[in-house]
C-alpha positions in Angstrom: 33.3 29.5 -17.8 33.8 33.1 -17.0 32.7 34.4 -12.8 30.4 36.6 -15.0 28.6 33.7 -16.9 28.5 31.4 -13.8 26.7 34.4 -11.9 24.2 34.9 -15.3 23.4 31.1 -14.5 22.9 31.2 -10.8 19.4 32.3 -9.0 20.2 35.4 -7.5 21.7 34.5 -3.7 21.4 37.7 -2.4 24.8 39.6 -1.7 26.8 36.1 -1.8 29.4 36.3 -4.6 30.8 33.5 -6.2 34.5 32.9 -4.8 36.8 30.3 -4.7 36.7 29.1 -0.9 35.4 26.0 -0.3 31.7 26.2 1.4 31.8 25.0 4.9 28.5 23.3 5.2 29.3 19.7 5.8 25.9 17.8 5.3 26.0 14.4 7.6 22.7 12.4 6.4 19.7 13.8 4.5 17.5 14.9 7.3 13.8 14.5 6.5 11.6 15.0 3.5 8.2 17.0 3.9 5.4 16.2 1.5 2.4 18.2 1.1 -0.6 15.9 1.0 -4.7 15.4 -0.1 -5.7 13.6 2.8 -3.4 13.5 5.9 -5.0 10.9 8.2 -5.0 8.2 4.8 -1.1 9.5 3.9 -0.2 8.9 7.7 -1.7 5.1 7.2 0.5 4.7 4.2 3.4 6.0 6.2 2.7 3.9 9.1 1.3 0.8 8.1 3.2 0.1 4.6 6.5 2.3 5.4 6.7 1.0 9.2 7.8 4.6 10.3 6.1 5.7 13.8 4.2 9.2 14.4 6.4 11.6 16.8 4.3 14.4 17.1 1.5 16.1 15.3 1.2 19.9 15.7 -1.2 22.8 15.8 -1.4 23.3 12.2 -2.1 19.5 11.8 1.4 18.6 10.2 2.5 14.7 11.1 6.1 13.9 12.1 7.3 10.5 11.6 10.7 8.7 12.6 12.1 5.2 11.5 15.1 5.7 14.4 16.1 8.3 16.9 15.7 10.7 15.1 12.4 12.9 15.8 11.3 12.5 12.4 12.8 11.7 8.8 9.4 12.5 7.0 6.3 15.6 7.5 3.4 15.5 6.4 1.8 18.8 5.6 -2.0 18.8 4.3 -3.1 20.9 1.5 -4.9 24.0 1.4 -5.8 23.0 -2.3 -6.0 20.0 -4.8 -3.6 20.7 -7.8 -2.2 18.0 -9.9 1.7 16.7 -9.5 4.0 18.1 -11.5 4.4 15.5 -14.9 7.9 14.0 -15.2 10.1 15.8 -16.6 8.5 19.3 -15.0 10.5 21.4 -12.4 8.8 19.5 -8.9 9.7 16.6 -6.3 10.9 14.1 -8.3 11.5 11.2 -5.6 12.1 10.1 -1.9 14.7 7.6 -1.5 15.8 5.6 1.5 17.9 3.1 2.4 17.4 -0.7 3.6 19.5 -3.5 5.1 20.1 -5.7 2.5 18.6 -6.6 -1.4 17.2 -9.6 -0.1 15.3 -7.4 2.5 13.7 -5.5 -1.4 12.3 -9.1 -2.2 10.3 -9.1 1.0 9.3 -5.0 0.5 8.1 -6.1 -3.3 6.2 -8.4 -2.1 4.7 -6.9 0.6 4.0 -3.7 -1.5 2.3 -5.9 -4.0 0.2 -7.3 -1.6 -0.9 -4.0 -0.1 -1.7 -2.7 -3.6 0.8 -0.4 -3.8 1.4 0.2 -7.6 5.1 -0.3 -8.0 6.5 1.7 -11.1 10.0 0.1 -10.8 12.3 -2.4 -9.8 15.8 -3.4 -10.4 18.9 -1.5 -11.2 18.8 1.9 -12.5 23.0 2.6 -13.5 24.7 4.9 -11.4 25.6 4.5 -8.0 24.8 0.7 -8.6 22.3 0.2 -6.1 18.9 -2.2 -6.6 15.8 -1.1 -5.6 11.7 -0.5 -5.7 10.1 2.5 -6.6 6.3 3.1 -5.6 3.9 5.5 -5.9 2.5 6.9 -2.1 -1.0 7.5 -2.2 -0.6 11.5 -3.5 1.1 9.8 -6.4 4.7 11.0 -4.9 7.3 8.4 -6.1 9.5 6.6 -3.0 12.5 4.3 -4.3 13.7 1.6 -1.2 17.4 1.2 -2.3 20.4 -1.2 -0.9 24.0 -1.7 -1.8 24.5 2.1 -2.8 28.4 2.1 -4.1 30.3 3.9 -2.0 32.9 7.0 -3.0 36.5 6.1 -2.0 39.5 7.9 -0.8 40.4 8.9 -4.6 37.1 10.4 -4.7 35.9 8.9 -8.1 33.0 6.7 -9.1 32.2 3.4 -10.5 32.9 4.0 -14.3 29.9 4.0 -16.5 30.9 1.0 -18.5 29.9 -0.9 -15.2 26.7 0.3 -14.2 25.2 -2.5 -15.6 21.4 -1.3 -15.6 18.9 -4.2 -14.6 15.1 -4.7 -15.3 14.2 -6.6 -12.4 15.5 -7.4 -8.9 16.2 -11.0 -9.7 18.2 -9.6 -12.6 19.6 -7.1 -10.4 20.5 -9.8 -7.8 21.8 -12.2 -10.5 24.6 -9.8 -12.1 25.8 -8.0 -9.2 28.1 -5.4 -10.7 31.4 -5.8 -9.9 33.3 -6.1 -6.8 29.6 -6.0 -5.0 27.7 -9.6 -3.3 24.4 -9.3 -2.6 
């Protein structure tokens, strides 16, 4: 591809100009996620009492922060001005919020838990690439949030677990049962 049809495909960036140096940002962990929410004080439950994160701060313009460490907050909550419907998948939007546990046995406890709370899972087990396991739920906006463990890790060489191993599975049981290779759950 040409500079000239690379730049026809970009957004413009204002005067940035495609080049071949090497961008120095140097991302260390996602930060935080903001969600934009119908009812702030019933999304802060959901965040507190199913999620187990902790309220920081709230501010003048009502937004919540929440942390799950040190960190001053990994998720904001910002309330609406308006009710629109979520983007359908498939449609340019926020597609999902994932974050990390422990272990896949800790997903077994999480599942149930969820299940219990009335949380309508939409999936479970082991999507392909990246081989992790996990639980995907809907919050109570109807924003999707995937609890992942065991995410493969890139190596020295810099390449991937090849796609004839991804070994997708339906279920975390399934997931747990046929660990792809080289991983113990």
């Amino acid at each position: 591809m040409s500079k000239e049809e690379a730049t026809m495909e970009m957004p413009q960036l204002g005067t940035m100009e495609l080049t071949a140096q090497t961008t120095p940002v140097r991302v260390k962990k996602l930060g935080h996620v903001v969600f934009t929410v119908s009812d702030i004080e019933r999304t802060t439950k959901f965040w507190t009492e199913i999620m187990g994160f902790q309220v920081s701060d709230r501010n003048e313009h009502g937004m919540v922060f929440l942390r799950h460490n040190s960190d001053h907050h990994t998720i904001a909550l910002v309330p609406a001005k308006s009710q629109r419907d979520l983007p359908k998948e498939g449609q340019p939007g926020f597609h999902h919020c994932a974050l990390e546990v422990a272990s896949a046995s800790e997903l077994f406890k999480i599942r149930e838990f969820l299940r219990a709370q009335g949380v309508k899972i939409v999936y479970e087990g082991r999507r392909g690439p990246g081989g992790n396991p996990g639980v995907e739920f809907l919050d109570p906006d109807g924003f999707q949030i995937e609890l992942y463990a065991s995410m493969d890790q890139i190596g020295l060489d810099g390449k991937s677990r090849p796609a004839d191993q991804w070994s997708r599975a339906k279920t975390l049981e399934e997931a747990v049962a046929n660990p792809v290779p080289g991983v113990k759950y």
